[in-house]
C-alpha positions in Angstrom: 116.5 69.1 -0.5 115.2 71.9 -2.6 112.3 73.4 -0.8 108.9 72.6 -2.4 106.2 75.7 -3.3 102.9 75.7 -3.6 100.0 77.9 -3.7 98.4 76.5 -1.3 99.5 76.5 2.5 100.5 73.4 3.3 103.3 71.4 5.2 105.4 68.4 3.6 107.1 65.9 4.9 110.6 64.9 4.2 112.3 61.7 5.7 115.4 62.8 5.1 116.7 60.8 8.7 116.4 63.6 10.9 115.4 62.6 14.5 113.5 64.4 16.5 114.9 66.5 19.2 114.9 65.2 22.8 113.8 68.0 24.5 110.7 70.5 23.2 111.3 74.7 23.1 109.7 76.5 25.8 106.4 78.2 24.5 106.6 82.0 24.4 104.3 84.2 25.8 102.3 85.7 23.1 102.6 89.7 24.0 100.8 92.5 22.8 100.6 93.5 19.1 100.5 97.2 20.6 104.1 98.6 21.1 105.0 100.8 24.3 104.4 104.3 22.2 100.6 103.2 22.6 100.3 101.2 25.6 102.2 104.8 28.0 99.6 106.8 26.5 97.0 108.8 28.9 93.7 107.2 27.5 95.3 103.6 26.9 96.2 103.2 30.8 93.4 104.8 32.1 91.1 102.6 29.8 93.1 99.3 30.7 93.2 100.2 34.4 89.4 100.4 34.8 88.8 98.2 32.3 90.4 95.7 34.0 88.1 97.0 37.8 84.9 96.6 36.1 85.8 93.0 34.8 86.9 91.9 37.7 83.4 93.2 39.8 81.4 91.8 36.8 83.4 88.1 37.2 82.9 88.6 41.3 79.2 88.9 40.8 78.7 86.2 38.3 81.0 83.5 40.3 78.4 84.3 43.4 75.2 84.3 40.9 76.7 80.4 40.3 77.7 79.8 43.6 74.5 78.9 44.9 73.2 76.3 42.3 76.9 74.5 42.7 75.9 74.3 46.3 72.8 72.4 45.6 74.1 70.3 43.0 77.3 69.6 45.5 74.5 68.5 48.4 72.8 66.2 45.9 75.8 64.5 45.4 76.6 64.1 49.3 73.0 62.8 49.6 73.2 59.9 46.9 76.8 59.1 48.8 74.5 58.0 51.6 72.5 55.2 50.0 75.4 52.4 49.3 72.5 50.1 47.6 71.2 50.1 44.1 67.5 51.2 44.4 66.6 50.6 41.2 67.4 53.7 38.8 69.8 55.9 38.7 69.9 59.6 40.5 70.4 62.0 37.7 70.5 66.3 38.3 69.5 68.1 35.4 71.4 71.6 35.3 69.1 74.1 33.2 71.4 76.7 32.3 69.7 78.5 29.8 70.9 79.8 26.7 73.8 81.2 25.4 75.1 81.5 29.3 78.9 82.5 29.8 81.2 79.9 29.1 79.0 77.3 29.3 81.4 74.9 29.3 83.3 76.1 31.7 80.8 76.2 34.3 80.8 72.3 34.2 84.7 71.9 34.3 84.3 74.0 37.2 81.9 71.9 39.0 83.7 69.0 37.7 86.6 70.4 40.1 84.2 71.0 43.2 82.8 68.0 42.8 86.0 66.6 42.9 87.4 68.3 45.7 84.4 68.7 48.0 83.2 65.0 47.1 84.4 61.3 47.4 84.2 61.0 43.6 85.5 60.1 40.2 83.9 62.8 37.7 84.0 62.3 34.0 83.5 64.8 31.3 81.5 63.6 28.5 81.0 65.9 25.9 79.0 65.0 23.1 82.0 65.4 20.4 83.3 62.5 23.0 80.3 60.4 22.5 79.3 60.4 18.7 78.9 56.4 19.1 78.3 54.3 22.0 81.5 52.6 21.6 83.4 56.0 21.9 81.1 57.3 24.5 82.2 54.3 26.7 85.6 53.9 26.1 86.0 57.8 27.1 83.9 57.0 30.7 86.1 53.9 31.3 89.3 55.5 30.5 88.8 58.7 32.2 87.4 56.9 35.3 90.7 54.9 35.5 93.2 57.6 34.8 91.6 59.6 37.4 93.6 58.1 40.0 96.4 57.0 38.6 96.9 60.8 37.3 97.0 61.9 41.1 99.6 59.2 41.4 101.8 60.1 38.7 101.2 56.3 36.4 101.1 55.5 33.2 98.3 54.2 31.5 97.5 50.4 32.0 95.1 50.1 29.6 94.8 50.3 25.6 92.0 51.9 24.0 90.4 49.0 22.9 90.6 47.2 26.2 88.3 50.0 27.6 84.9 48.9 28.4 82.1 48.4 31.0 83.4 44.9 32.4 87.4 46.8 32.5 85.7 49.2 35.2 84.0 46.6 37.1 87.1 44.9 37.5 89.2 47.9 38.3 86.7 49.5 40.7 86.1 46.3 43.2 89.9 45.5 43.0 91.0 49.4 44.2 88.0 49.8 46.3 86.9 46.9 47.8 88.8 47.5 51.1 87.7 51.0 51.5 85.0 51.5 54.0 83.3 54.5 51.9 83.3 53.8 47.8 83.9 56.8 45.5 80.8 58.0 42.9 81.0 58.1 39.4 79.9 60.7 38.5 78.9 61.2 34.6 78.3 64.9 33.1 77.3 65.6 30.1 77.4 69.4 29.3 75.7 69.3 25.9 73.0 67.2 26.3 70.7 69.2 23.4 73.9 68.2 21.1 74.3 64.7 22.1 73.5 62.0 19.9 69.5 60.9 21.3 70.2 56.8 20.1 73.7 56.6 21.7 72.3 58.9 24.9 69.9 56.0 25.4 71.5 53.2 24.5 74.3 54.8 27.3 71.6 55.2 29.9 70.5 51.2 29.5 73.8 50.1 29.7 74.6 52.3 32.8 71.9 51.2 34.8 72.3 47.3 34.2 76.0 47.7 35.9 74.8 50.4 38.5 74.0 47.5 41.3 78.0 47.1 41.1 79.5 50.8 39.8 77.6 54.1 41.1 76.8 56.1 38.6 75.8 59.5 39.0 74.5 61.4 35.9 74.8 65.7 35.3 73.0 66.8 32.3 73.4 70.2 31.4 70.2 71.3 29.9 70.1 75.0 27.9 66.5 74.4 27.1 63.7 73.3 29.6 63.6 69.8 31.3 60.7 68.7 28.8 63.9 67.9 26.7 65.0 65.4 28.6 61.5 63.5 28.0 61.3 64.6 24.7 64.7 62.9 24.0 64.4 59.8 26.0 61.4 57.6 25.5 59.4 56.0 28.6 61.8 52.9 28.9 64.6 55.1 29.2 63.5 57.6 31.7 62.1 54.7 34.3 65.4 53.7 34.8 66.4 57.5 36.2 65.6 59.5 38.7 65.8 63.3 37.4 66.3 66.3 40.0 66.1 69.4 38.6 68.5 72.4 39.3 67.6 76.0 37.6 70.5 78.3 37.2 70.0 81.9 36.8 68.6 83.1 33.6 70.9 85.4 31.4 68.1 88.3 31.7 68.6 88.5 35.5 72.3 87.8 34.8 72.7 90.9 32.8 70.8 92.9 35.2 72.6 92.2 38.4 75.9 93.2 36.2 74.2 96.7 34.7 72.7 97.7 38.3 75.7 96.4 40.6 78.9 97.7 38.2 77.5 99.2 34.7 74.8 101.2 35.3 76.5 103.0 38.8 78.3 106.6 39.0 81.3 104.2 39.9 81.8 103.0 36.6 83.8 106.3 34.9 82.0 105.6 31.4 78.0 105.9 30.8 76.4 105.0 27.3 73.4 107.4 26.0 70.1 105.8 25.5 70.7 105.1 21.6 74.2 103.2 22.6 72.8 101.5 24.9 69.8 100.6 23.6 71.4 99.4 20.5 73.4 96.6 22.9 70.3 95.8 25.2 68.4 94.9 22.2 71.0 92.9 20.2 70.8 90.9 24.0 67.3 90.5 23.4 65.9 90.1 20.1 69.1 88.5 18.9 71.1 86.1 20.8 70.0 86.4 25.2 74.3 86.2 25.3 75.4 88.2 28.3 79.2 87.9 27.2 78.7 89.1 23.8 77.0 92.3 25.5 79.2 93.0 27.9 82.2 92.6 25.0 80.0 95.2 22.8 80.3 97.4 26.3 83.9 96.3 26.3 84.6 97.7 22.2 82.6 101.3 23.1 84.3 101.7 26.1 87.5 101.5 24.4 86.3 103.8 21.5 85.1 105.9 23.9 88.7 106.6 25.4 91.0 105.9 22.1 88.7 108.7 20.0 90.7 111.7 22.4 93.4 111.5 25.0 91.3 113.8 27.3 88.1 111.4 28.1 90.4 109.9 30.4 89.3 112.5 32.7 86.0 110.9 33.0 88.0 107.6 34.2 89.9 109.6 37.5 87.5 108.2 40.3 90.3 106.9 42.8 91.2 110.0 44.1 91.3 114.1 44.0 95.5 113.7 44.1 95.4 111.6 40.6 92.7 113.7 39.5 95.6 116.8 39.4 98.2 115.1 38.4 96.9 113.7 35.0 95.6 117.4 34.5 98.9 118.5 35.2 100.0 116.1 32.2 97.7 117.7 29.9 99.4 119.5 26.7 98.6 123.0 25.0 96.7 121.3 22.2 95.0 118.8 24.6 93.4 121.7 26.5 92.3 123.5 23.4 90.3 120.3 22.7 88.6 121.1 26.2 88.1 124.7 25.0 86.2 122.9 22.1 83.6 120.9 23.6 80.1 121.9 23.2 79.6 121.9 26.6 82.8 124.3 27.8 80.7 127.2 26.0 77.7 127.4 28.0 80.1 126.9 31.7 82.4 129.9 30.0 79.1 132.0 30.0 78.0 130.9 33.3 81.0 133.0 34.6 79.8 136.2 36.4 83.7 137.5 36.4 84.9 138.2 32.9 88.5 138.1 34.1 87.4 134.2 34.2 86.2 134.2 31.6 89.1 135.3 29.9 91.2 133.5 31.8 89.7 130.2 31.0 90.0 130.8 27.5 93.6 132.0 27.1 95.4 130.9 30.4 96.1 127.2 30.4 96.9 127.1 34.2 93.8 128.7 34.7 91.9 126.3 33.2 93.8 123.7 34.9 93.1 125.1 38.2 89.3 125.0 36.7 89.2 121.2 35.4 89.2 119.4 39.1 85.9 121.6 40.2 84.2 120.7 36.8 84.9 116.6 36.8 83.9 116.7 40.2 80.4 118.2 39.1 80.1 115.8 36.4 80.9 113.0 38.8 78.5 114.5 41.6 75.8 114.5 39.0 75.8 111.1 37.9 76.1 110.2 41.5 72.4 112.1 41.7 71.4 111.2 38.8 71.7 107.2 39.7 70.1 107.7 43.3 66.9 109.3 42.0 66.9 106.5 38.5 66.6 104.1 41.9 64.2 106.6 43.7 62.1 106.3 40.2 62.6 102.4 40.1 61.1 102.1 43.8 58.2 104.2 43.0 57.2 102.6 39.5 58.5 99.3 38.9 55.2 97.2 40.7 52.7 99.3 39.4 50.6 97.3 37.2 51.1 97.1 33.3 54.5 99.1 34.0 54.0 102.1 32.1 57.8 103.2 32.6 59.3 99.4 33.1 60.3 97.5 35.8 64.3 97.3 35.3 66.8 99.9 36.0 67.9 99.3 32.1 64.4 100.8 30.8 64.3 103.4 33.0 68.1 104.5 32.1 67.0 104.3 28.6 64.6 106.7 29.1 66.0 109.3 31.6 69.2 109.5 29.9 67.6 110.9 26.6 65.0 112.9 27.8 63.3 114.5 30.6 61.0 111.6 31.7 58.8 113.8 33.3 57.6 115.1 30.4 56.3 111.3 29.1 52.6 110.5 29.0 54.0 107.3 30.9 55.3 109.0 34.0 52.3 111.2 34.0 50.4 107.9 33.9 52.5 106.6 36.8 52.0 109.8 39.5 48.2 109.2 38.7 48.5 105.1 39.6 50.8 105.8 43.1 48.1 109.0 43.9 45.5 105.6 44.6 47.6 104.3 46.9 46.3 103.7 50.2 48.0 105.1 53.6 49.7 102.1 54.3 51.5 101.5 50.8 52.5 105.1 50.4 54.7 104.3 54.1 55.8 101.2 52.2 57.0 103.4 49.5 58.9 106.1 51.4 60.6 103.7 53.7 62.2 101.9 50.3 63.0 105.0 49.5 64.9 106.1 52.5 66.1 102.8 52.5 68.0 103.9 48.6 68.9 106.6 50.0 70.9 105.3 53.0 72.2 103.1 50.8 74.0 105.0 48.4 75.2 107.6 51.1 77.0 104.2 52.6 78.5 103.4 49.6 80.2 106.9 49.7 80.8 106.5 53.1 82.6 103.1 52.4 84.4 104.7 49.8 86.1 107.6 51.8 86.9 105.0 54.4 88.9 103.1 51.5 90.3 106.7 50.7 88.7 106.9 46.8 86.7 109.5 45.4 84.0 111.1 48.0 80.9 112.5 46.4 78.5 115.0 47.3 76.0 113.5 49.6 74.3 116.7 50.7 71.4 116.9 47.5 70.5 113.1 49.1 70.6 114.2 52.7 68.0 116.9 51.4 65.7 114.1 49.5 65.7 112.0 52.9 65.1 115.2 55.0 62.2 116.4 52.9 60.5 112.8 52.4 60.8 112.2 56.5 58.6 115.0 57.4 56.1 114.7 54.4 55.7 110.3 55.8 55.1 112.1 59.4 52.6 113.7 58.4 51.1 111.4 56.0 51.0 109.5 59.5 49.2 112.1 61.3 46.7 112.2 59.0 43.1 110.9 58.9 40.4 109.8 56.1 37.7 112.5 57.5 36.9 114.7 54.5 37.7 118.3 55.1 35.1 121.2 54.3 36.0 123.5 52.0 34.6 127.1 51.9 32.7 125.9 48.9 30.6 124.0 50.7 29.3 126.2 52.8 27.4 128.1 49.6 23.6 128.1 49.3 22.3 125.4 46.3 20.3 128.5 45.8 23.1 130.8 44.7 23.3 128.6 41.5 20.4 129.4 40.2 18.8 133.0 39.1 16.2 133.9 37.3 18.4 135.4 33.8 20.9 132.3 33.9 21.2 130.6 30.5 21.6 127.1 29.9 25.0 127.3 29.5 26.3 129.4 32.0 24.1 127.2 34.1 26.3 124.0 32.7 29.3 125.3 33.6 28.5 126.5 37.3 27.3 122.8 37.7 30.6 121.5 36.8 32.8 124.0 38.5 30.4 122.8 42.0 30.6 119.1 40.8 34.5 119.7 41.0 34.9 121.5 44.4 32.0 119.1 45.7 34.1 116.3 45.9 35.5 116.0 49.9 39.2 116.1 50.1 40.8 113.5 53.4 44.0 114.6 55.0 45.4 111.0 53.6 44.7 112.1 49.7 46.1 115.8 50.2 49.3 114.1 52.0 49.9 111.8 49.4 49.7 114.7 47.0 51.8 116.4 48.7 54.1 113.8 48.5 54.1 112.7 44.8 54.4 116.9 44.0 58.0 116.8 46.2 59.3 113.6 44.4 58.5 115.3 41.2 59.5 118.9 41.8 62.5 118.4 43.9 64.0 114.9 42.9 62.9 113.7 39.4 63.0 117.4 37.5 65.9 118.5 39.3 68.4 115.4 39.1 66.9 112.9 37.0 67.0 115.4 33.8 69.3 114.2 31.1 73.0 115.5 30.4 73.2 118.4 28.0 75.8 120.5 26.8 74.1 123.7 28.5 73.4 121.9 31.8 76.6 119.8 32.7 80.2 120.8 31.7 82.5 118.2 30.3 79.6 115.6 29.7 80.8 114.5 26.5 84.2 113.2 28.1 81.7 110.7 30.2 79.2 109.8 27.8 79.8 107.8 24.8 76.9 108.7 21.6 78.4 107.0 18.8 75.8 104.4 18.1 76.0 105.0 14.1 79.7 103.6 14.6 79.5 101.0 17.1 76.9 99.4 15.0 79.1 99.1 11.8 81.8 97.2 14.0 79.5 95.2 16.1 76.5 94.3 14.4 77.7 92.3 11.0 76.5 93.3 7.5 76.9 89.9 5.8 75.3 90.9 2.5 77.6 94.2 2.1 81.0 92.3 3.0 79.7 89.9 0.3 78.8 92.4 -2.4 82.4 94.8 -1.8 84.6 91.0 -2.0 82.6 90.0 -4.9 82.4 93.0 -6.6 85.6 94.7 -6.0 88.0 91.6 -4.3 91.1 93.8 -4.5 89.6 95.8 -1.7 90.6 92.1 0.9 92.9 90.8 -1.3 95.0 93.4 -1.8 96.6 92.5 -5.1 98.2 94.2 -7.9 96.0 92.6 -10.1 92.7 93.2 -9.3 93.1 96.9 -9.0 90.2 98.6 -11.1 89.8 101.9 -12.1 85.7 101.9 -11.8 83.5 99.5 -9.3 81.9 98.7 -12.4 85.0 97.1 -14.6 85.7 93.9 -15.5 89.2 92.7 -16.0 90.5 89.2 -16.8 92.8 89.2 -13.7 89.6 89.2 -11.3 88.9 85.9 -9.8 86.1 83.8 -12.0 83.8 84.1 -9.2 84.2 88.1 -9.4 83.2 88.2 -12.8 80.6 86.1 -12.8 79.5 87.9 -10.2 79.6 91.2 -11.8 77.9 89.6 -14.9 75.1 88.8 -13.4 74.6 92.4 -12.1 73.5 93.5 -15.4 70.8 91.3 -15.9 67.1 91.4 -15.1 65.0 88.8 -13.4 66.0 85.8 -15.7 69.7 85.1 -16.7 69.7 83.2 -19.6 73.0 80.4 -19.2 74.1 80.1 -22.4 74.3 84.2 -22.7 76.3 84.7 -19.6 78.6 82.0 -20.5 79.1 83.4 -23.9 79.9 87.2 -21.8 82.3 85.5 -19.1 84.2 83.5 -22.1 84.8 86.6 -23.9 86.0 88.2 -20.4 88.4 85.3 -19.8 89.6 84.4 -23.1 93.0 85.6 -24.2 92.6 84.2 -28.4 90.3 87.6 -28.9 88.1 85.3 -31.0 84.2 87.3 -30.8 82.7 84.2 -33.3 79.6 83.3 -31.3 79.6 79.8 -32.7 83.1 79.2 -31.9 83.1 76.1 -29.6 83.5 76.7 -25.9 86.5 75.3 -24.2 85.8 72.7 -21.9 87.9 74.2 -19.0 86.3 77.4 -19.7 82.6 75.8 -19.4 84.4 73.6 -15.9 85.2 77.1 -14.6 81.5 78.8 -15.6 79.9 75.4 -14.3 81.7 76.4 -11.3 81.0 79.6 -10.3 77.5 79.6 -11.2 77.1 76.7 -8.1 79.0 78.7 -6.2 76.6 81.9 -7.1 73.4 78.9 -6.3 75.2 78.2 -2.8 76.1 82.2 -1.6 71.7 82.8 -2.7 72.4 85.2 -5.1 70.6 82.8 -8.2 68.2 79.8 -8.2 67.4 77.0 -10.7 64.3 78.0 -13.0 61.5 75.8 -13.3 59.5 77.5 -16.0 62.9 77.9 -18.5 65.2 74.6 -18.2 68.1 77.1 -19.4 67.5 80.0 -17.4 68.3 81.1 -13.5 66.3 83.5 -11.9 68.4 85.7 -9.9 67.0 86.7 -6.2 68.8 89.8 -5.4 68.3 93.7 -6.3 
């Protein structure tokens, strides 16, 4: 049989007595578009290989942020196991999940399975594409319920579709159970419940509940909203015939910060965004869609950027250990080292050098400067390591003070520390003034979570060594601890008695005399007004204390990366938010102006090809020209005009008579596109002229 074309992608059927083949093919794997020239490169591995680490921290944390409301929901279920009697409504959990969660759906097939294999129960998925009548809705409970089994015993189906109803399950559940001393739940979830049809959900419930004195159901909704849905959806007589627990999941805002504090936002992810970057993402999460997957795959896209842009930012990615560290510098070519000779940053360490043999060594010799890389990732590392410990330090200290002038989460503070010096802001300033009114007591509070950061991180780096990884430089934080230790002692030593200052012993007399003017006499009053007030041992200790976090944690190793302060930054830090935003954050209205306006640009055809933006050829699709048309008119398109300008575009007869009568296909085609102009919003009907449009962009 000849084989059939068309324009149109299609597949046809021809009964031409072929038989289908008894066996199927195996399914290949679908590999990698990438071929092995790309995937053996330096930056590709090291990418993939820590890629690959921080995923599987980030899917560690989120399976034990879910772990605990899948215990509760897993004890509700063992409770209503208890009660074998009907008592009169059915026990329902509502699952508030929040929006835009990660895979929201598979959260419920995953409880599904624990339910299943922690519980004496039959669980069936009802989706609401499942249950877009009550008829459907049913016949999916009743056959899912009976194939449960049967599936774990390898039989067929007993049942047709149309046999599947209510009275079907009665039957089969007395006849498999009835000797069994314990009878299985059925349990019902219903992941969508926003989506699912209100009239059938109801209906469903009523039905439910007048066989639940025979079959035990259990209902799951899984609400994204808030539980006043459930009321909203289900009227009065509905909602007296359930019982509703409720079961709050953790919202995707304390989602996403467990994942930046625990694995993104920690010197022991090898990549760090600046504070436009990540910014950018943290407020596409919240003023766009709340979706903790879609920021973590914008993190995912720079990340990769960050390392495909130059072979050598996979330096920044060597945390394991010292030994790998040499050996991919080893690797490192003549022209990859130059690249190193021409960051911004290698200028400034060149310059640092007190020997000018090293100097000139480190520009000329390429073992030299290899010898030189492992010292300067190592400070880069160190520093972030710092850097992190005193953004926590900073965190302690400000994040319950009240209206927050800094923030309360490590993300806001990041955001500002990694830009600029944040001891500079009218904000921190603001904050050293609100913990200087502290009382005794809190300021001990304070400095024991402090110490308490402190000894964290330098176990983390301890736990690290013992694991044989990357060790860093603990010594700055031993110093921190050391420093705050003796400033709390003697904070604790001291008293609230004021103490005299020499001030205080002057005459009131000595202020006045008899040739003082009234404004020398106004500012001796203020200067005694100011060294009147009595100073306690507490305040001056406190000061003392809020002066050393400044001086000798926050402006020493919270101050932001430069090129003239830390060597190598830019292989750690990516800056590219102008980019990232072009690829992440869609332009709907420019994709639609380039198609429409020059189509060859996705179509890549032969025939579409125009020498200006601004040409209009006959080849271009009828929408195109229209399109283009329309362009060069004002505020009011008058139809009959623009029909008489795309005819004359589209007609091949070279006929210009105005009066000539249009072709009917032609006027189909015009018809046509101008709905399809109505539908894309570019053009609207006019009220005031019955044969005009009024066009709504500029």
């Amino acid at each position: 049989m000849d084989a059939t074309n068309s324009v149109s992608k299609g597949v046809f059927v021809f009964k031409n007595g072929a038989t289908r083949a008894k066996g199927r093919k195996k399914v290949q794997n679908c590999n990698s578009f990438l071929d092995a020239s790309t995937t053996n490169q330096l930056w590709f591995r090291m990418y993939r290989k820590h890629w690959e680490r921080s995923r599987q921290m980030i899917l560690k944390l989120q399976t034990g942020s879910y772990g605990q409301v899948m215990n509760d929901l897993l004890k509700f279920i063992e409770n209503g196991q208890k009660s074998t009697q009907y008592e009169g409504f059915l026990p329902t959990a509502a699952l508030l999940t929040g929006i835009n969660q990660i895979d929201h759906l598979s959260q419920f097939e995953k409880l599904a399975d624990d339910i299943h294999n922690n519980t004496l129960s039959i669980v069936v998925l009802l989706q609401a594409r499942d249950g877009t009548n009550l008829k459907q809705a049913i016949e999916t409970i009743v056959g899912k319920c009976i194939e449960s089994p049967s599936r774990d015993r390898g039989n067929e189906k007993r049942f047709r579709k149309n046999q599947l109803n209510l009275d079907v399950l009665q039957a089969w559940y007395l006849e498999t159970h009835a000797n069994c001393d314990a009878r299985p739940k059925l349990i019902i979830i219903v992941p969508d419940f926003e989506l699912f049809n209100p009239v059938v959900l109801q209906d469903l419930i009523i039905i439910l509940d007048s066989y639940a004195t025979s079959l035990p159901f259990v209902l799951v909704f899984g609400v994204a909203t808030d539980v006043s849905t459930i009321h909203n959806v289900l009227p009065y007589h509905v909602t007296s015939k359930i019982k509703i627990s409720v079961f709050q999941s953790e919202p995707s805002a304390t989602n996403l910060n467990k994942i930046l504090n625990e694995v993104l936002l920690t010197p022991f992810c090898p990549f760090h965004l600046s504070g436009k970057v990540f910014k950018l993402l943290l407020d596409i999460f919240l003023f766009y869609d709340f979706s903790v997957n879609g920021f973590i795959e914008g993190f995912k896209y720079a990340f990769m950027d960050h390392y495909f842009q130059k072979s050598i930012n996979a330096l920044s990615a060597i945390i394991n250990d010292a030994d790998e560290l040499e050996a991919i510098i080893n690797d490192l070519t003549s022209s990859e080292l130059h690249q190193i000779r021409q960051l911004p940053s290698f200028r400034p360490y060149v310059e640092s050098q007190q020997n000018p043999q090293d100097v000139i060594d480190l520009l000329t010799n390429d073992d030299h400067l290899r010898r030189s890389l492992t010292p300067m990732v190592m400070q880069v590392h160190n520093y972030w390591f710092t850097f992190h410990c005193a953004l926590h330090i900073l965190q302690t200290l400000v994040g319950d003070l009240p209206k927050a002038p800094l923030g309360k989460q490590i993300r806001e503070l990041y955001c500002l520390c990694v830009a600029s010096d944040v001891t500079l802001l009218p904000e921190f300033k603001e904050c050293i003034q609100l913990l200087s009114f502290l009382s005794k007591e809190e300021m001990l509070q304070k400095i024991r979570q402090i110490l308490g950061v402190v000894l964290l991180w330098v176990n983390r780096n301890d736990e690290l060594s013992i694991e044989g990884c990357l060790v860093y430089d603990v010594a700055p934080l031993e110093e921190m601890a050391n420093g705050l230790v003796l400033l709390s002692d003697e904070l604790v030593a001291a008293n609230h008695e004021p103490i005299l200052g020499e001030k205080q012993h002057d005459k009131p007399s000595a202020l006045l005399s008899p040739n003082m003017g009234r404004q020398e006499l106004r500012e001796k009053l203020l200067t005694a007004a100011k060294h009147s007030k009595n100073e306690s041992a507490v305040s001056r200790a406190v000061g003392k204390i809020m002066d050393y976090c400044v001086k000798n944690i926050f402006q020493q190793y919270l101050r932001p990366a430069t090129s003239q302060t830390v060597p190598l930054v830019e292989l750690f830090l990516y800056n590219d938010s102008t980019y990232l935003r072009q690829h992440i954050v869609g332009t709907p209205r420019a994709a639609v102006h380039i198609a429409l306006n020059n189509p060859q640009y996705y179509t890549q055809c032969d025939c579409c090809i125009l020498d200006e933006s601004s040409c209009i050829i006959p080849t271009l699709p009828d929408l195109s020209i229209a399109y283009k048309l329309h362009l060069e008119c004002g505020r009011m398109i008058n139809l009959f005009d623009w029909l008489q300008a795309f005819r004359m575009i589209i007609d091949d007869s070279g006929n210009d008579e105005s009066d000539q009568q249009v072709d009917p296909i032609v006027q189909a085609r015009f018809t046509r596109v101008v709905a399809e102009l109505q539908f894309l919003g570019f053009i609207k009907t006019s009220k005031t002229k019955t044969d005009h449009v009024t066009r709504l962009t500029w």
